[in-house]
C-alpha positions in Angstrom: 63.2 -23.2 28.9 63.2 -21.4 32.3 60.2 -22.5 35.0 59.4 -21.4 37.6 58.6 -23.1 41.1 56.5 -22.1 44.2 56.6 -23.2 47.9 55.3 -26.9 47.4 55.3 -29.9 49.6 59.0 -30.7 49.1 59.9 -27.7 50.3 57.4 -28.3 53.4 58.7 -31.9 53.5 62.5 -30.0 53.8 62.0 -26.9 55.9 61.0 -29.5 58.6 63.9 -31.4 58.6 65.5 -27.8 58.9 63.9 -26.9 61.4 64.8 -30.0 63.6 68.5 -29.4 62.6 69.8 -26.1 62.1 67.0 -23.9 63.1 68.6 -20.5 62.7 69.7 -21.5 59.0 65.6 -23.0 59.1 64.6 -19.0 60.6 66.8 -17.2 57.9 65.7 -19.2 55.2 62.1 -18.6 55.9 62.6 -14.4 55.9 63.5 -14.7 52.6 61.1 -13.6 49.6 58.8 -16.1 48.3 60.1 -15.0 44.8 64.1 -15.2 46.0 65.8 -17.6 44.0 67.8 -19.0 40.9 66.7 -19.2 37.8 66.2 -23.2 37.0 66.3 -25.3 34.3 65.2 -28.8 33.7 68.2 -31.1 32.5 68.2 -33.1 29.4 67.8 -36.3 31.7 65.1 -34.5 33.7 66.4 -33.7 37.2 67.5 -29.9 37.5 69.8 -27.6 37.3 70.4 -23.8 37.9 72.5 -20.9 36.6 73.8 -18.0 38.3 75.7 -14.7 37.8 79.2 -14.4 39.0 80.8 -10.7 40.4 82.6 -10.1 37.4 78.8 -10.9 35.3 79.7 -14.5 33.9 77.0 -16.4 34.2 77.6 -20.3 35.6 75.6 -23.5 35.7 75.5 -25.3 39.2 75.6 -28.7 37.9 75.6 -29.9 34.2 72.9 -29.5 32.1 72.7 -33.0 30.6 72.9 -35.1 34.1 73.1 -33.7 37.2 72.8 -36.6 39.2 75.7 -38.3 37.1 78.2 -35.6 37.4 77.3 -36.0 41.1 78.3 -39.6 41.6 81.2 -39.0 39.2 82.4 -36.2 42.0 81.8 -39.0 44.8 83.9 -41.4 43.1 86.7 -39.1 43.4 86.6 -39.2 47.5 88.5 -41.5 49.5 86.0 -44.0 51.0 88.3 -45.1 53.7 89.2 -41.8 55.1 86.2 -39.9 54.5 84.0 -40.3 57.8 83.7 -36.1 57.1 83.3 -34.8 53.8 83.5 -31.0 53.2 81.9 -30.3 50.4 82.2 -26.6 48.3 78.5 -25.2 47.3 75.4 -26.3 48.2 73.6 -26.0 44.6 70.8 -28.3 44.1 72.0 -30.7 46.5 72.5 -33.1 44.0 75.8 -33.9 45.7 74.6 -34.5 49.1 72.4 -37.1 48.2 74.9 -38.9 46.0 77.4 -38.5 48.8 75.4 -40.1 51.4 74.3 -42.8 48.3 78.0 -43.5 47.6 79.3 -43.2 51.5 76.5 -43.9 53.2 74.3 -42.1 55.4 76.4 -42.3 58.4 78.9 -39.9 56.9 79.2 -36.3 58.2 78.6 -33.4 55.1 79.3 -29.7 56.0 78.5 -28.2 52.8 79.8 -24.6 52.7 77.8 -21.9 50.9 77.1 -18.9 51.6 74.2 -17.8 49.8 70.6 -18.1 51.1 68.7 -17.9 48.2 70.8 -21.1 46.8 70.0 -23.0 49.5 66.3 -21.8 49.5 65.6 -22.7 45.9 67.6 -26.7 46.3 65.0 -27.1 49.1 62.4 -26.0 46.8 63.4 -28.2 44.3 64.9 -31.3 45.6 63.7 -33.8 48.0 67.2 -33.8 50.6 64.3 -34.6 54.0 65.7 -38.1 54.2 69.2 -36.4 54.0 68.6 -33.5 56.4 67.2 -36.3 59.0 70.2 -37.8 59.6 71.3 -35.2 61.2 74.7 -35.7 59.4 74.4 -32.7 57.3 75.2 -29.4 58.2 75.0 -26.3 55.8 77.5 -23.5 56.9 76.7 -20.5 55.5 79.7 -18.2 57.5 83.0 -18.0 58.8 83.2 -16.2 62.2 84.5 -18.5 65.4 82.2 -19.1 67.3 79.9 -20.6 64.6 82.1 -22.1 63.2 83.3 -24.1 66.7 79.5 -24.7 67.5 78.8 -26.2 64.3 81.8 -28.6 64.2 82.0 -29.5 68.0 79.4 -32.2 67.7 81.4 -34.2 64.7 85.1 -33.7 66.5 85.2 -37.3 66.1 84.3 -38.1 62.9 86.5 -35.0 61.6 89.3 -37.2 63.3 88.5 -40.1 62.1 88.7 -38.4 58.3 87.8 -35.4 56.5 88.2 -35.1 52.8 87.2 -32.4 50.1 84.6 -32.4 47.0 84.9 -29.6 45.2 83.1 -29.1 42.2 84.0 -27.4 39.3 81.6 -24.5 39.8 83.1 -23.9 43.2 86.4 -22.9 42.1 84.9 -19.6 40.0 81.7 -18.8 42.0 81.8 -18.2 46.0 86.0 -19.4 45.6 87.4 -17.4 48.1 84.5 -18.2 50.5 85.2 -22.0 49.7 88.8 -21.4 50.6 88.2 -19.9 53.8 86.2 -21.8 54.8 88.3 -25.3 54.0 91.0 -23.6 55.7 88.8 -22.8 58.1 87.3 -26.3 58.8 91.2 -28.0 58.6 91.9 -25.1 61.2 89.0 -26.6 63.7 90.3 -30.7 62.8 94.0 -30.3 63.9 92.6 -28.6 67.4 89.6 -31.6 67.7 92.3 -33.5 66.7 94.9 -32.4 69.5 92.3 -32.1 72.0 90.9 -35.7 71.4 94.1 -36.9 71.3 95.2 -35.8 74.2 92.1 -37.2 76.0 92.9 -40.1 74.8 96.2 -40.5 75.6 95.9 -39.1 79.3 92.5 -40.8 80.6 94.0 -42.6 83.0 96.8 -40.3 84.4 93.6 -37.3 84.3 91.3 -39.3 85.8 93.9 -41.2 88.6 94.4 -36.9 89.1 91.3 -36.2 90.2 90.8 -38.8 92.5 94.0 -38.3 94.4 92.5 -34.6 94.4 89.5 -35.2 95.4 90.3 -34.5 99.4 90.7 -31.0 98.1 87.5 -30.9 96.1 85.5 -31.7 98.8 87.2 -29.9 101.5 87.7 -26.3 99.7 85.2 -23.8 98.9 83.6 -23.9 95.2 84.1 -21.3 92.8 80.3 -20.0 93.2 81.9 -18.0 95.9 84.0 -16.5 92.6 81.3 -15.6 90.6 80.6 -11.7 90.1 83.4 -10.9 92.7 85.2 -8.2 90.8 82.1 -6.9 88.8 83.6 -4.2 86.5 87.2 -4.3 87.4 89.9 -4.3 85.1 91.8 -7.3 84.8 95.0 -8.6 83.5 95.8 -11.9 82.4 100.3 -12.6 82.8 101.0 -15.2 80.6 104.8 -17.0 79.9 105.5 -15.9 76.3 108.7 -13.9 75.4 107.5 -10.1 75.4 106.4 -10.1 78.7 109.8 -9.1 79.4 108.5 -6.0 77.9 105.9 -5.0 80.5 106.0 -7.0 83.6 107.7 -4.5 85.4 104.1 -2.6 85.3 102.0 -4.3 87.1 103.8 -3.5 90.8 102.1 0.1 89.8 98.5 -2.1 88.8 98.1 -4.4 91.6 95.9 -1.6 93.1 94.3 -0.9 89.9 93.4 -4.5 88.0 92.6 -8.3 89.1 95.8 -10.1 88.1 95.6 -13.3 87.2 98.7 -15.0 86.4 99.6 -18.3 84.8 101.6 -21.0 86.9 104.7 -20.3 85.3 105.1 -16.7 85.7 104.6 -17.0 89.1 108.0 -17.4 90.2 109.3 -14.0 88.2 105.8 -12.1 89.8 107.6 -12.8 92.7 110.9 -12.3 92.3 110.0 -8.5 91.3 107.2 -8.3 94.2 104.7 -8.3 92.5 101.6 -10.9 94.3 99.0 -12.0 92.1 95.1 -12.1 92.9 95.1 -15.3 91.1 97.2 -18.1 89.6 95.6 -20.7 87.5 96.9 -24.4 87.0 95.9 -27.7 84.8 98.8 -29.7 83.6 98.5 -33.1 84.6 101.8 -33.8 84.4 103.7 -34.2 87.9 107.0 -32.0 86.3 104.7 -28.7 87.3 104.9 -29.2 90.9 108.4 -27.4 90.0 106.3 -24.0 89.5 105.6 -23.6 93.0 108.4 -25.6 95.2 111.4 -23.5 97.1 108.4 -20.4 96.8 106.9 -18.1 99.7 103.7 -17.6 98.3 101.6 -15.2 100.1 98.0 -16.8 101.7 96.4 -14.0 99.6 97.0 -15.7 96.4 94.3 -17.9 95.5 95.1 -21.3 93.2 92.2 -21.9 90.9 92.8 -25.3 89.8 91.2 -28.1 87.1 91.0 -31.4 89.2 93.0 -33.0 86.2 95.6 -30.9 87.0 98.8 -33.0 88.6 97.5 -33.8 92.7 101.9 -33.4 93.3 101.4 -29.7 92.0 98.2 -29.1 94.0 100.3 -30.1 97.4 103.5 -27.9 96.0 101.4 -25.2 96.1 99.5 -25.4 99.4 102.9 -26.7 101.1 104.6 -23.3 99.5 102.2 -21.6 101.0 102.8 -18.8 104.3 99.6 -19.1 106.1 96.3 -21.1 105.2 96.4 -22.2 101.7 93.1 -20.7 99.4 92.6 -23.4 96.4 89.3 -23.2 94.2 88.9 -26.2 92.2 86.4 -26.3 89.2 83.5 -28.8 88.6 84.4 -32.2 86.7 82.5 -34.6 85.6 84.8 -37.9 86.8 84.2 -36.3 90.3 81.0 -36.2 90.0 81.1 -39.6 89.2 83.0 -40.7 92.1 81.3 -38.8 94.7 77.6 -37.9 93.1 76.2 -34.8 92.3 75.1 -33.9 95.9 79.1 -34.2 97.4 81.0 -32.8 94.4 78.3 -31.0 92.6 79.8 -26.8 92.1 78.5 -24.2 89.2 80.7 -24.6 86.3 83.4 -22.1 84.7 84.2 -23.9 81.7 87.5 -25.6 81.5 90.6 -24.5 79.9 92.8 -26.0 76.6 95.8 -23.9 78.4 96.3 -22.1 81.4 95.4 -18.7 79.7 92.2 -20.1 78.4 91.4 -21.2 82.0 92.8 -17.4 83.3 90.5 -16.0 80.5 87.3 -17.8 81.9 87.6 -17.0 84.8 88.3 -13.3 84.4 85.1 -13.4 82.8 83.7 -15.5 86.0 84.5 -12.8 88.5 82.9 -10.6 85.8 85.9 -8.5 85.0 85.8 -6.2 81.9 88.1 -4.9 80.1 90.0 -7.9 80.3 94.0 -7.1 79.4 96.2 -10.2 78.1 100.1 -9.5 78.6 102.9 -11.9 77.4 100.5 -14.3 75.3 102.6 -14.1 71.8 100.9 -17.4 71.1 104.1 -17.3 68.1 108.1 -17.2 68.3 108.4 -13.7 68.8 111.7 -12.3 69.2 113.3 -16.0 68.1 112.6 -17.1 71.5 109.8 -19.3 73.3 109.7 -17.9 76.7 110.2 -14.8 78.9 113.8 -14.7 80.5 113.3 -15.9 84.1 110.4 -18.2 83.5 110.5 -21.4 85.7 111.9 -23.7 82.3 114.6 -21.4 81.9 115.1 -22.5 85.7 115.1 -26.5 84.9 117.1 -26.2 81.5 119.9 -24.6 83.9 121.5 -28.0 84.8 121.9 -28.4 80.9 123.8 -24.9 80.4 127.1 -24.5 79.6 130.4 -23.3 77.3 128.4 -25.1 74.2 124.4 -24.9 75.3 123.7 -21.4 76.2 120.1 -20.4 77.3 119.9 -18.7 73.6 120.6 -22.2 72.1 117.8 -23.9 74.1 115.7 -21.7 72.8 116.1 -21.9 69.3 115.9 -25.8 70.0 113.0 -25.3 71.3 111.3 -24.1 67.9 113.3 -26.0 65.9 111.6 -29.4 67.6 108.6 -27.8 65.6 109.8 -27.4 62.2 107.9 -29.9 60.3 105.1 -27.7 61.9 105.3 -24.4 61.9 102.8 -22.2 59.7 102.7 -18.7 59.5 100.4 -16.0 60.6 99.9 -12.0 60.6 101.6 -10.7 63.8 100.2 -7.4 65.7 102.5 -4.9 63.4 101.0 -6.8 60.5 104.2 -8.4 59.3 104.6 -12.6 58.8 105.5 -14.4 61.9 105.8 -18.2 62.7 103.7 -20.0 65.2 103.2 -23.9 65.5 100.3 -26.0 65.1 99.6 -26.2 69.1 99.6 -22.5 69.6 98.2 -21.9 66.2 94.9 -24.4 67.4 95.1 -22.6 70.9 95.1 -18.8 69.1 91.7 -20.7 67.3 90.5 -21.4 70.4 91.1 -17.6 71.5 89.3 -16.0 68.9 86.4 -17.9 69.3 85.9 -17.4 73.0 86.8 -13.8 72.3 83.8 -13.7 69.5 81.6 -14.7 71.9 82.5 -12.4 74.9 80.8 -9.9 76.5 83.7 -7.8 78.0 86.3 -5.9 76.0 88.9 -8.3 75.3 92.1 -6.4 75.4 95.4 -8.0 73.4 98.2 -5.5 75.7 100.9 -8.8 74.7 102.8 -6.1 72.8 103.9 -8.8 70.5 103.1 -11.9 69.2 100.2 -12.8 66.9 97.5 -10.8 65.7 93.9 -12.0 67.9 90.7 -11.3 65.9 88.1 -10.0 68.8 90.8 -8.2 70.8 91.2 -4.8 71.0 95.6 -4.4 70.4 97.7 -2.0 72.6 100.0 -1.2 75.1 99.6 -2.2 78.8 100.3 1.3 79.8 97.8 3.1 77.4 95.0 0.5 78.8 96.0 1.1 81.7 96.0 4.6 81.9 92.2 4.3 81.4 91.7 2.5 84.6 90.4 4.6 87.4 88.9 1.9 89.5 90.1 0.4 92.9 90.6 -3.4 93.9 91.6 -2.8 97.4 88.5 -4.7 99.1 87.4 -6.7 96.6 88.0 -10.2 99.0 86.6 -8.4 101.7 82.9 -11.2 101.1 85.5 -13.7 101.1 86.2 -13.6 104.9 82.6 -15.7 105.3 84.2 -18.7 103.6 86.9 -21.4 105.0 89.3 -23.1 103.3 89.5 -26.4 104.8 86.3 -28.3 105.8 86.6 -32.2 106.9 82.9 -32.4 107.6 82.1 -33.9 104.2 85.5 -36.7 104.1 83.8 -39.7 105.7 80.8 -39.6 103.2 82.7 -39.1 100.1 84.9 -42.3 101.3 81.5 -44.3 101.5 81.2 -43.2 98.2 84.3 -44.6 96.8 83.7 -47.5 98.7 80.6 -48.0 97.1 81.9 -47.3 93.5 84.2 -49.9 94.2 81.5 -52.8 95.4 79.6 -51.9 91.5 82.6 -52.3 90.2 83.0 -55.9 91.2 79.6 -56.4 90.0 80.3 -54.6 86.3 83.6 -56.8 86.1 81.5 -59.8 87.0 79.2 -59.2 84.5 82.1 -58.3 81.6 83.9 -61.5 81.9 80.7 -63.4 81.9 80.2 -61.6 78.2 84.1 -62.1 77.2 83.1 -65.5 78.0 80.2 -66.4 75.9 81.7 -64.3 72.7 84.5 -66.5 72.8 82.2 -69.2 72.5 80.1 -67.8 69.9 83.2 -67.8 67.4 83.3 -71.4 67.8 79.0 -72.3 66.9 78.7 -69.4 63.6 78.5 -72.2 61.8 75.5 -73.7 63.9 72.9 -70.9 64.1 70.2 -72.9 66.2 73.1 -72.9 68.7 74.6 -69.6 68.0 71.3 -67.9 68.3 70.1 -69.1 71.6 73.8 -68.0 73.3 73.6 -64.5 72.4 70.2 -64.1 74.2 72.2 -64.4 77.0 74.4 -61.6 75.9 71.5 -59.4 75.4 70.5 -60.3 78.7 74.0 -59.4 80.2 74.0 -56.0 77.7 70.8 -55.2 79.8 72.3 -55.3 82.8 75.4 -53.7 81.9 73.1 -50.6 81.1 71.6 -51.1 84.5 75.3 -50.8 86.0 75.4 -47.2 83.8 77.6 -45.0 86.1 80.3 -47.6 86.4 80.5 -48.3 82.7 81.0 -44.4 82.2 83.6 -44.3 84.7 85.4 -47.3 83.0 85.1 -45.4 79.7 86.2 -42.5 81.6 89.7 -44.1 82.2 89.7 -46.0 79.2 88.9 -43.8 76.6 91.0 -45.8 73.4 88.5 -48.6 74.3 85.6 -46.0 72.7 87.3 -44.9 70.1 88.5 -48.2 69.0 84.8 -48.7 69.2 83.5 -46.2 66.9 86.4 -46.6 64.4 85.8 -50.4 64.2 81.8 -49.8 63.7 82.6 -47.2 60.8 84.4 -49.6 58.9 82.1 -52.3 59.7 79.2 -50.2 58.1 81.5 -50.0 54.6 82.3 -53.6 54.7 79.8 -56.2 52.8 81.1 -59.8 53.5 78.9 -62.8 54.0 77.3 -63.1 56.7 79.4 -65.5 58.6 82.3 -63.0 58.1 80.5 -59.7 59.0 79.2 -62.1 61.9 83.1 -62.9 63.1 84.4 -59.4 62.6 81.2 -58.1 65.0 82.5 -60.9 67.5 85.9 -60.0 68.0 85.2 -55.9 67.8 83.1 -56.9 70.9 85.6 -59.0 72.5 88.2 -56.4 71.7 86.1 -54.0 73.5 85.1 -55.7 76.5 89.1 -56.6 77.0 89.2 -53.2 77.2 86.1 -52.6 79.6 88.0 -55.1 82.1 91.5 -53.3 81.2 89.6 -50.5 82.3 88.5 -52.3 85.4 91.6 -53.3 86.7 93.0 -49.6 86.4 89.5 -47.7 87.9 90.0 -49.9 91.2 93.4 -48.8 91.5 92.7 -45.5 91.1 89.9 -45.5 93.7 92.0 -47.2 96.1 94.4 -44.5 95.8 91.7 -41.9 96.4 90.9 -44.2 99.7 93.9 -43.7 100.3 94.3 -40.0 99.7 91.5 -39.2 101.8 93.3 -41.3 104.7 96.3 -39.1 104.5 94.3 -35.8 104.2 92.8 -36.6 107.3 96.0 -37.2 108.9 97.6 -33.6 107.7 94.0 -31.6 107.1 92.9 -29.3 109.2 89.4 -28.8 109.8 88.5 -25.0 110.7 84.3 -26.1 110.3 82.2 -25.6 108.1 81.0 -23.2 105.4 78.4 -20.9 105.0 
């Protein structure tokens, strides 16, 4: 028979678990009506169920009506224990599943349970106890499919989605909600291959990133900080020049715009700009990798052009740039964390724009910095439009030309180019709504895109005249945007005169800074291979706990004062990111495993020694890097030149 249920102390006990979660889903929840929900029934073996009526009027049980609890384990035995540090799971119901998830997983696993429907989720917290669930803070309901939610809610577990993310999808979900469910799992795999590439790519280039910003840190310290940026071109038009093949199409406009729009153009249109006399406001840069310098060398780049520049980005291509130069180079580099860290807030401390996956990203930020609107994109196909990967005269055109000849013609490159991806190309919905190709990169970076355009004040304008279609962006032609603009950027640097772009005053203290780094570093380093030390020994007494025990106080002693040595141990981390990961991936399956105690006790000894031979790894590399930036600092004080200070 049907019953009933009013707001009762498990639905208390839940909503403030909610509340400490996901307080928005908490807020909605609570507008409901008391009376919104299922209809629910009480299963043969007691716990219960609930029915509702499909679009087409079918009506469905959420879970079975003999054993809810068992059909839920009987879904959990399905998963993939090893790979499932994420588990996406298709309708909320009861939340039968949740618990037997985190019962058959443990409660260290990650759950995003899509479902879109509020009164669902209001009558499972009405009728099952899920607070110990919703404490863990390993749970997360999402109940829509725009960006930006989307990124918010999955940035915090880009780890764990690395680490594995599998599927549960019950039998319910494939009739009721399905094209939600799809979405959404689409969605979610969508947001893991770009936490994926990003994290990767952390990973891979600690050391060269961080090694980067210390050999930059003479310009950090010595060039004005993009405050002096912020709200600069409040209300002017602005256009973004990226590389992608149809700026062929409408580069030729902006000599006519200069007058008219901020442009801001990526590092490798720079050289066609150029060529065609066209100066940018703006050119933006981040690769780490040295090959970039190529962008700017054998250029005469006006002093008018400003460089607005990660610190991760290659220190060869910073010094390409100011060395290409005609008059006193203008570089803006953005806040960063490992600089911080090597200097201290009060030296390297600036307001943050927030960094960029891709040059365009970082061009798009900080349009929105100088508080441009609309905001114009040209040349960002973010897809192979036209067959081809870049616009004619770009700067890799330029370095494949040694390679050209009878049998590989510029055309050929090309087509190798996207041919490298084929295992990964995908298709999506072009701006004339036909089927194009993309790749995974560009396809996570066009993710990336939407959501920032989501969230964005400013009218986002897609003028690319080719390429992919980009939710949030308004699509058409550079010149009918342009034909809107009435404004004038003529003397929109004019505040900039107060501000100099070389100041000394600040080089010997951020050398005593590095100098001091380096002194805590001896001291961490001390203190790790005391630790390697004694957990080599404590393989050799597991077998004699009296002796065991009292040698690992003395680790606990020396994990104390490794936390008192915190900055260092970030910084280490900082270059030696594998070492965490490692970490976390090891501790995972540790948490699954249920040996004896003398072999958990062995496999937690040599994840710790594995980890502090990577803290002293680590070590070794930080000191060379801030000997180089010792260094650095030596030479920019040779070749500087000081014009005093700012204002």
């Amino acid at each position: 028979m049907p019953r009933t249920a009013t707001i009762n102390e498990t639905f208390l006990a839940n909503m403030r678990q909610l509340w400490r979660s996901d307080p928005p889903l908490a807020w909605a929840i609570d507008q409901l009506p008391c009376d919104a929900r299922l209809t629910v029934f009480e299963s043969r073996k007691g716990p219960p169920t609930a029915s509702v009526t499909t679009e087409d009027g079918r009506t469905l049980f959420l879970h079975s009506k003999y054993d809810p609890q068992r059909e839920a384990t009987e879904l959990c035995k399905q998963l993939d224990a090893e790979r499932a540090a994420c588990v996406v799971l298709n309708g909320f119901g009861l939340g039968h599943a949740v618990t037997a998830i985190h019962e058959h997983l443990g409660s260290d696993t990650v759950v995003f349970v899509t479902e879109p429907d509020l009164v669902t989720i209001k009558t499972a917290l009405e009728e099952v106890d899920l607070a110990r669930e919703l404490a863990t803070g390993h749970v997360r309901i999402i109940t829509r499919l725009n960006k930006d939610y989307l990124h918010d809610t999955l940035t915090p577990y880009s780890t764990q989605l690395m680490l594995g993310t599998v599927f549960a999808v019950p039998t319910v979900a494939r009739d009721h909600h399905a094209v939600f469910h799809e979405q959404a799992r689409q969605a979610i795999l969508d947001y893991a291959s770009f936490a994926k590439m990003s994290l990767t790519t952390l990973v891979r280039n600690a050391e060269v990133t961080c090694r980067n910003i210390a050999n930059n840190l003479p310009t950090y310290i010595t060039t004005p900080p993009p405050d002096l940026l912020r709200g600069a071109c409040k209300g002017l038009p602005s256009v973004l020049v990226a590389a992608g093949p149809s700026l062929r199409k409408n580069i030729a406009q902006l000599a006519t715009l200069r007058d008219k729009a901020i442009i801001i153009a990526a590092q490798t249109t720079l050289r066609p700009l150029l060529e065609r006399n066209i100066v940018p406001h703006f050119v933006t840069t981040l690769d780490f990798s040295d090959l970039s310098k190529h962008f700017f060398e054998g250029l005469r780049i006006p002093e008018e052009v400003i460089l607005v520049a990660e610190p991760k980005a290659s220190w060869a291509v910073i010094d390409a740039f100011r060395a290409a130069v005609v008059g006193t180079p203008r570089v803006v580099m953005l806040d960063n964390k490992f600089a911080r860290h090597c200097l201290g807030d009060r030296l390297a401390g600036r307001a943050r724009i927030e960094p960029g996956a891709t040059v365009m990203h970082l061009a798009f930020y900080l349009a929105q910095w100088l508080g441009c609107d609309p905001i114009a994109f040209i040349g960002q196909d973010l897809s192979f439009g036209d067959h081809t990967y870049y616009a004619p005269g770009v700067e890799m055109h330029r370095t494949w030309q040694p390679e050209l000849g009878r049998f590989s013609t510029l055309e050929m490159k090309e087509w190798e180019r996207i041919a490298r991806h084929r295992p990964i190309l995908r298709r999506v919905e072009g701006i004339d709504g036909t089927t194009i190709y993309t790749d995974e990169q560009m396809h996570t970076y066009l993710q990336q895109f939407e959501r920032d355009f989501a969230r964005a004040p400013q009218t986002v304008i897609d003028a690319t005249e080719g390429g992919a279609r980009k939710q949030g962006a308004e699509t058409m032609t550079l010149a009918e945007a342009s034909a809107k603009w009435k404004s004038s950027v003529a003397n929109w640097a004019t505040p900039l005169s107060r501000y100099t772009w070389a100041n000394l005053a600040l080089v010997p203290e951020a050398v005593r800074a590095l100098n001091e780094r380096m002194a805590s570093l001896d001291q961490f380093e001390a203190l790790c291979r005391e630790t390697e030390s004694i957990l080599v020994e404590l393989e050799t007494l597991i077998e004699r706990p009296d002796q065991f025990n009292r040698r690992i106080a003395r680790v606990d002693e020396l994990r104390t004062l490794v936390q008192m040595q915190g900055l260092i141990f970030r910084m280490v981390r900082d270059v030696s990111q594998q070492a965490e990961l490692r970490k976390i991936s090891s501790d995972r399956r540790l948490s699954k495993d249920t040996p004896d105690d003398a072999m958990r006790a062995r496999r937690q000894l040599r994840r710790d020694r594995s980890f502090i031979e990577s803290m002293l790894d680590g070590c070794a590399r930080l000191r060379r890097i801030l000997r180089d930036a010792v260094e650095r600092f030596d030479h920019h004080a040779v070749n500087g030149n000081d014009e005093g200070g700012q204002p």
